[in-house]
N, C-alpha and C positions, 0 to 999 in steps of 0.2 A: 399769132399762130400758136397753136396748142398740141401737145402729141394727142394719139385716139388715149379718150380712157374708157374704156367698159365694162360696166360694174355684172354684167349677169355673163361671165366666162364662161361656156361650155369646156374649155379644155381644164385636162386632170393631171397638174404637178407634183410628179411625189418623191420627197426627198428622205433617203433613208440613210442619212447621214447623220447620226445624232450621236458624233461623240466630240467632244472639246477638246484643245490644245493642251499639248504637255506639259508646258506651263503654265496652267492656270492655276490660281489661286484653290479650286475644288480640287485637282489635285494632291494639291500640298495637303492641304484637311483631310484627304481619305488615306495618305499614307501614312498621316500623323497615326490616328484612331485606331487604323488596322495594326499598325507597333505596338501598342498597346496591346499584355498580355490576355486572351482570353474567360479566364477564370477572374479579372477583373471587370471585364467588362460587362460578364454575365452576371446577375442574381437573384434573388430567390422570388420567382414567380409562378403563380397558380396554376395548381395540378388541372384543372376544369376548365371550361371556356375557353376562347376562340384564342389561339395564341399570341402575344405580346409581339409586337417587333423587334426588331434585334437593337438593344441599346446604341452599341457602334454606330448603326444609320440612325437614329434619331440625334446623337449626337453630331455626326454631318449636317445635318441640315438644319439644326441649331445654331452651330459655329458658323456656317456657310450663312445663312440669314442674317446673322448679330454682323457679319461681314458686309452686309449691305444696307445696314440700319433699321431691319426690319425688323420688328421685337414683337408684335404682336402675336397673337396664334393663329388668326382667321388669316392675316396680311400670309402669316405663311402656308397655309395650307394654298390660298391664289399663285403663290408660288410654285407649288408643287407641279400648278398645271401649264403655267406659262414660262417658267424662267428654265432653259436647255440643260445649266449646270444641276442646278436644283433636282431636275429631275434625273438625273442620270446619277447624281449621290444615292437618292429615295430610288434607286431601281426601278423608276416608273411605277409606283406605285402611287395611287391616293389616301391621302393619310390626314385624319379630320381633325381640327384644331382642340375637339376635346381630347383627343390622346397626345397630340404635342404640349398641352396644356395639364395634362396627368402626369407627363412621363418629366417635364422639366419642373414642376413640383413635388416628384417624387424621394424620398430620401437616398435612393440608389441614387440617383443623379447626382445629386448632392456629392455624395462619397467617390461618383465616378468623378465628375470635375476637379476634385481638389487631389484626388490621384494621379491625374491627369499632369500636374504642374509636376509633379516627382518624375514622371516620365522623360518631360521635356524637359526639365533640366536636366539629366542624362544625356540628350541631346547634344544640349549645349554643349555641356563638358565635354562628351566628345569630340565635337568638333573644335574645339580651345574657343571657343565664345564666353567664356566668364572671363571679368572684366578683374585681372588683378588677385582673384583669389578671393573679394569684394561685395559685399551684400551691405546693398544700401537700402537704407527703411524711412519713411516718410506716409503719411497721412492725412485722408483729405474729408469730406463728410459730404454728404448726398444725399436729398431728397425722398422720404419715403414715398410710398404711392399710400397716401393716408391723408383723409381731410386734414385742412391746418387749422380748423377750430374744434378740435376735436379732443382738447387734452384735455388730462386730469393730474393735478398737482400735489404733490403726496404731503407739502405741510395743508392745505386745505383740508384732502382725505382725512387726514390724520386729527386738526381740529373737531370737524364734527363726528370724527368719529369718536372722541372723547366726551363731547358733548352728548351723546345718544349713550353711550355707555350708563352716565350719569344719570338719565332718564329713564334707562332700563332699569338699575338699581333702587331710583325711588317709587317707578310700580311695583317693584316684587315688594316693597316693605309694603305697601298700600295692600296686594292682594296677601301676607302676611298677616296685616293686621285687621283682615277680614277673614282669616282662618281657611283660607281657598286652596292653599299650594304649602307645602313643604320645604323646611328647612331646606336650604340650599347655600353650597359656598359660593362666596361674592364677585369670583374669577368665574363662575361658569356661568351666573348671570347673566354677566356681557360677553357673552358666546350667541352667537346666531342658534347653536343647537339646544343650551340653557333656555333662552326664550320659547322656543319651541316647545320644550317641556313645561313653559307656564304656560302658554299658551293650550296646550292638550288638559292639562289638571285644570284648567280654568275653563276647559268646553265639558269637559265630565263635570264640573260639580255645575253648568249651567246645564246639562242634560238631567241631572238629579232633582235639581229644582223645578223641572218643568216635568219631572213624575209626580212629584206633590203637589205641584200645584194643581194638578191634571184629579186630586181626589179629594180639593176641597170643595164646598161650598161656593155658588157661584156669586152671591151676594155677603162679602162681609161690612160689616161697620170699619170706617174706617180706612179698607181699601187693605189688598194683603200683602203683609211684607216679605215675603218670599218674592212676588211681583217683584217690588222695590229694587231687591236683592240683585235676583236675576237682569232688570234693566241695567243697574250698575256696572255688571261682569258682562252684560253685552257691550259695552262699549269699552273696557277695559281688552276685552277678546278684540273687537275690532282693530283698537290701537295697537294690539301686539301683530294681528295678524297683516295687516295691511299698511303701515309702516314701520314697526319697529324690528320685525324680522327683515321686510327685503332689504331693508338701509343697512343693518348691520353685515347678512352677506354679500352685499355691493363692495363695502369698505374692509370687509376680510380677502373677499377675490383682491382689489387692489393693493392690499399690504404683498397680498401675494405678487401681483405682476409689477407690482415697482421694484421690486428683488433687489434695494439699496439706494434706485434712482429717482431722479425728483419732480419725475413725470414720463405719461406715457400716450400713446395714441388709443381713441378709443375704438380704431380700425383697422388700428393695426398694435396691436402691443405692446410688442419688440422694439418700435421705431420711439427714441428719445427725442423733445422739442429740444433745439438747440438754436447759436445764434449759425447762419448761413453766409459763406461770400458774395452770392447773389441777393444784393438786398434792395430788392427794385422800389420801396417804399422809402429806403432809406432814415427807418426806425427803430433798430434793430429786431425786427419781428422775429418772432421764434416757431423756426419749423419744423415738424417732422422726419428727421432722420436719423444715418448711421454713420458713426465714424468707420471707415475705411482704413486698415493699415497694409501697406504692400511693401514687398522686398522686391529689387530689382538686379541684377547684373546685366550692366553690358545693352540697358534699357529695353532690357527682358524681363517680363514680371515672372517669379519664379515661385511665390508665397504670398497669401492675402486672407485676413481676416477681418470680422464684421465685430463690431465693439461700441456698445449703450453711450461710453462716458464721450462728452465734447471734448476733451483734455486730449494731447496724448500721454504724456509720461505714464500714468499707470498701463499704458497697453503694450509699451516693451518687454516685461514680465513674460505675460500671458501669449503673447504673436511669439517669443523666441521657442517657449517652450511644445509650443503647436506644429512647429515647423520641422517636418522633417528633413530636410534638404542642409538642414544648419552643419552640419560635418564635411560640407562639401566649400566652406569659406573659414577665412583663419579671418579675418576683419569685418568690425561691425561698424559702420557710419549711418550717421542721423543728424538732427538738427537740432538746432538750443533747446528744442521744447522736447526734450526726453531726457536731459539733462540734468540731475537732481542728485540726491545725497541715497534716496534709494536704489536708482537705478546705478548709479556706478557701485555701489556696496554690492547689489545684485549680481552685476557681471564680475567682479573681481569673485566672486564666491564661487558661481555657478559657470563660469567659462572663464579660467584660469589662462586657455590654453588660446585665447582669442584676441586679439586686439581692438580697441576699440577706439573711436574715433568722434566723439563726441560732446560738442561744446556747452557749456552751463551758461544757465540764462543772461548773466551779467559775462559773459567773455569779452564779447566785443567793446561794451562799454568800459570795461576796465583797461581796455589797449588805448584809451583815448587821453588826451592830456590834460582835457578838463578832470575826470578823475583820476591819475595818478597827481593831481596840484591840489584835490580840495583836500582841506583840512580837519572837515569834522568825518572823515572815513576812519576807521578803524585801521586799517591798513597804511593807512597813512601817518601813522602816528609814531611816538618813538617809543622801542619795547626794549628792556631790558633782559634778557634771558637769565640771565645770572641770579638778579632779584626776587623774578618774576614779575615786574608793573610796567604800566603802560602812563605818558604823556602825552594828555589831548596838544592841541594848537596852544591853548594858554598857558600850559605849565599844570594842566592840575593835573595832580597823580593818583592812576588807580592801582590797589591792591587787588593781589586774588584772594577774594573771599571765600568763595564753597564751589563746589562743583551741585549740576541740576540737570534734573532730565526732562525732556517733553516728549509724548506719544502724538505719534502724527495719526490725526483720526481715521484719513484716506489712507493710508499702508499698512496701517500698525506698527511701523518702523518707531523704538524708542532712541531719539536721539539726547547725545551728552555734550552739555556745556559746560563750560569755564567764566565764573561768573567774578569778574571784575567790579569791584566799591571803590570810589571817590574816597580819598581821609579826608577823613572830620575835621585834623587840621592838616591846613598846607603852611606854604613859607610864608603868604602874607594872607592879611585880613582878605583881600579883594581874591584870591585864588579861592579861601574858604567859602566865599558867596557862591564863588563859581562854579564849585562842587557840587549847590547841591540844586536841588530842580525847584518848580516853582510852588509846589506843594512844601518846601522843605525839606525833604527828602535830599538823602546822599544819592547820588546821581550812580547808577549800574551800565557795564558793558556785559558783553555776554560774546564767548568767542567759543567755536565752536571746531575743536581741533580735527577729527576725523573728515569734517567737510574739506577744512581749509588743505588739509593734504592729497582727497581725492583731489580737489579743483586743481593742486598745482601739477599732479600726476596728470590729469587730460590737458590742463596746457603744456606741459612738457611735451606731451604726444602730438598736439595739434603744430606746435612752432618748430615740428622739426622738417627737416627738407622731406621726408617720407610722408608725415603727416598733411602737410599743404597739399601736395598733391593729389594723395588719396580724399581729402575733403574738395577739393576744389572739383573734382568729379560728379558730387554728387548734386550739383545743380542741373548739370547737362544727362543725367542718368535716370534719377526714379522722379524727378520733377514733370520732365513731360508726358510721364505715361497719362498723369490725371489732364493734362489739356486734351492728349489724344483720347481719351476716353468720355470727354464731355463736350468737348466743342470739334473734333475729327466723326469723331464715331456718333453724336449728340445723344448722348446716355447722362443727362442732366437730372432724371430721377427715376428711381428702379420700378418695375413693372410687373411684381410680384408683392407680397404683403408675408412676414415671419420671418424670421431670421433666416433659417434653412433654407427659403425659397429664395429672398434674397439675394443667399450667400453662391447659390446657382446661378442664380441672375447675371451677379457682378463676376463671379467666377468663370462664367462661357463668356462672355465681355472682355477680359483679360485674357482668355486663351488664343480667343479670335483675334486680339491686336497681337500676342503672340506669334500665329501663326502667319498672319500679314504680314509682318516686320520679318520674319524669316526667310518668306516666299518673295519679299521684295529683294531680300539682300541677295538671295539665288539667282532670282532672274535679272535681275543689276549686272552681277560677276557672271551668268549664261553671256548676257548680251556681249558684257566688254570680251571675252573671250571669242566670241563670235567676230567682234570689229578686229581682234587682232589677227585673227585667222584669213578674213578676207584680206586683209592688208596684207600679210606675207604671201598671197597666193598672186595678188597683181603685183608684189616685187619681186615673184621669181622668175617671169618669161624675162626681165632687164637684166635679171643676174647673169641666168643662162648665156643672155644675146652678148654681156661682157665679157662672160668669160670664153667665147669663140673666140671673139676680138682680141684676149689675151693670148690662145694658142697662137694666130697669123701672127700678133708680132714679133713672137718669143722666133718662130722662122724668121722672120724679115732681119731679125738682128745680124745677119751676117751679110743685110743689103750693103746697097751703093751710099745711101744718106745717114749717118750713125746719129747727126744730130738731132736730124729730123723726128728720127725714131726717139730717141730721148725725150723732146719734147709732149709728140704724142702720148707716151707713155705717159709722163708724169700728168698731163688732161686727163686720161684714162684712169688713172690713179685717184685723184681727186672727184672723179663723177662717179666713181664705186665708193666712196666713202661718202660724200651727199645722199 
């Protein structure tokens, strides 16, 4: 048996109920937005034509979408028509995926999103949600939306671009020494704009030949060498025009967009090949993407920037200095891979007033006991301060020789060593062997004193009771925002192409798990307050119904039974405290 179903209804259901719960999540997002001051949210659009929508709602239903996993523009415009919240954000209005698709590639957006993080961490703080006074930084890389065979590799570039330079150089002596073009210096040669100028002085003097030629004879002996001439310079015109001009501005564009890096996408620009955690090949294939660096408190992302290099350490620099919000935390934690001789120099310089919390690449290893026992360490060996010399494992002793410097190519930091020689002679023959290497050579250390005191200054900060703590935080804190962002929200690679767009991309991504995690912890602490509230309302008709109970026998005490009543009482006593 089946209930009736039938599909041609004459009756007319109309429900004009369309507004959603005070808890929902589109709440939370429109009174985020609307907090947001005015004069930021608006900007500078065209006096003419059909007016723009108001940023504020396009931003709604961006954050509100990215909250449902929906990234596309078309997927959200079918939203616009079907989903309740969706449309009660968009004021019921129809709004077509090419202006959701304008307005989230637009540079305002851009600037409004990353505004946006300064707001809510205001937020935060005011409500004491910062976690310790604590900003914790870590970095993760993600996927361009760019083919992955699609790169160009700047020592490649760079070879044949050398190579065609060279080429360039020996046609201009060739059309030189055929009297065609003009003295020219040898840098402006292999200029894409150089060439072009031989290439123009080389179609005028074949335009001049083909005047003369045009008022000889049309029969000579011999065949005329102007002819000759001209065939020659056609084919030299060719080869300039048809490859050696475009090849050389191909390789000029790309000096330009490798901007230092050592490859680029050819679909996307911006986007670095790197190695990925997702390596389904199992090859190490190199993909198209962007390093990710974000700040977090309290496993709220508060600051996030987009960054070419695979590395992190050089993106600490440039992420602190970008960050507005950094006055509002007295400690900086991260992890061993920001940890260097530059970046602690950095922070001792430029944040004096800051603590910082971060371990150098060897920390860990140097806690362990296999190296504090080996022998051929540096550190482990025996120094004399007084003298100035060091004793390896076997006795042989080094003097200090000279001091030396090296330029780190990646920073341009110049760092200073202390370079330690082996003597020539030791105590016995068999230490002199020992000294020296197997070229012959006296065997060299090299110690490097400004390092060795930054490092014992971050482990004095990391091994103290303040320090453990504050570090041990940061696994449980800016660690999972990247699961929740690629495997909760599946944001495994962005859906935009250029930095700026990108950086919109992954920045409405971030505000949206933001405002999720907000909206959860509200309505969490709604709910339990609500379970506490029903619970005291069905334990006050018992209290009441007690305390009758209490006035009768406070009378009765002057009954016939005194013991009776003592005993009751003390029952009475005991089932108001249960």
């Amino acid at each position: 048996m089946y209930q009736n179903y039938t599909t041609g209804q004459t009756a007319l259901t109309l429900n004009l109920d369309f507004t959603i719960p005070n808890n929902h999540l589109a709440n939370t997002i429109s009174c985020f937005v609307d907090s947001i001051p005015e004069d930021v949210l608006l900007g500078d659009t065209a006096k003419t034509g059909r007016p723009a929508y108001h940023p504020a709602m396009m931003l709604k239903i961006l954050l509100f979408a990215y909250s449902r996993r929906v990234f596309s523009g078309r997927k959200i415009e079918l939203m616009l028509e079907e989903n309740l919240p969706m449309m009660v954000l968009a004021e019921h209005q129809k709004i077509s995926y090419h202006t959701i698709n304008n307005f989230r590639s637009s540079d305002h957006a851009n600037e409004l999103v990353k505004k946006s993080f300064l707001y809510f961490t205001n937020l935060l703080e005011a409500e004491g949600l910062i976690n310790e006074g604590a900003i914790f930084i870590d970095g993760t890389k993600i996927e361009a939306d760019a083919n992955r065979y699609t790169f160009v590799w700047r020592k490649a570039a760079e070879k044949f671009h050398e190579k065609l330079k060279g080429q360039a150089v020996e046609l201009y002596d060739e059309l030189i020494a055929k009297e065609v073009v003009k003295a020219m210096a040898q840098e402006k040669v292999q200029t894409s704009q150089g060439l072009e100028e031989l290439a123009q002085e080389t179609e005028d003097e074949i335009e001049k030949l083909t005047k003369e030629i045009e008022q000889e004879p049309k029969a000579i002996p011999g065949g005329s060498l102007r002819k000759a001439r001209r065939r020659g310079l056609k084919k030299l015109l060719h080869r300039l025009k048809k490859d050696y001009v475009p090849r050389m501005k191909k390789y000029e564009e790309a000096e330009e967009i490798f901007a230092g890096r050592n490859s680029y996408s050819k679909t996307d620009h911006d986007a670095t090949f790197m190695h990925m955690k997702e390596d389904h090949m199992k090859n190490g294939q190199l993909k198209p993407g962007y390093n990710i660096q974000a700040a977090t408190t309290d496993q709220y992302v508060v600051g996030f920037a987009l960054y070419p290099n695979p590395t992190d350490f050089k993106t600490l620099e440039p992420f602190l200095k970008q960050m507005p919000i950094l006055d509002k935390f007295d400690k900086i934690v991260a992890d061993a891979g920001y940890g260097s001789e530059y970046n602690y120099s950095m922070l001792e310089k430029e944040y004096p007033d800051k603590k910082y919390y971060i371990p150098y690449t060897m920390y860990e290893k140097e806690k362990t006991r296999k190296y504090r026992n080996d022998p051929t360490k540096l550190a482990n060996w025996f120094y004399d301060e007084k003298d100035d010399y060091y004793l390896d494992q076997n006795g042989v002793r080094f003097n200090f020789k000279y001091y030396s410097q090296r330029k780190d190519h990646s920073t341009g930091q110049v760092r200073d060593f202390k370079v330690y020689e082996a003597d020539e002679f030791q105590l016995t023959p068999e230490l002199e062997r020992l000294a020296k290497t197997k070229s012959g050579r006296q065997r060299q250390v090299r110690y490097n004193p400004n390092w060795q005191y930054l490092k014992e200054k971050a482990k004095e900060v990391l091994q103290s009771p303040e320090g453990r703590h504050i570090y041990s935080m940061r696994k449980y804190d800016v660690e999972p925002i990247f699961v929740h962002l690629k495997n909760v929200f599946g944001m495994r690679r962005t859906h935009l192409r250029g930095k700026k767009k990108v950086e919109t991309d992954v920045g409405i991504a971030f505000m949206m798990m933001n405002l999720s995690k907000y909206w959860n912890r509200r309505w969490s602490k709604d709910q339990f307050s609500l379970f506490k509230n029903k619970n005291r309302e069905k334990k006050r008709p018992i209290k009441l119904k007690l305390r009758v109970e209490l006035i009768v026998f406070r009378y009765l005490r002057v009954g016939y039974f005194p013991d009776t009543f003592l005993l009751l009482k003390f029952q009475l006593f005991m089932e108001t405290n249960h």
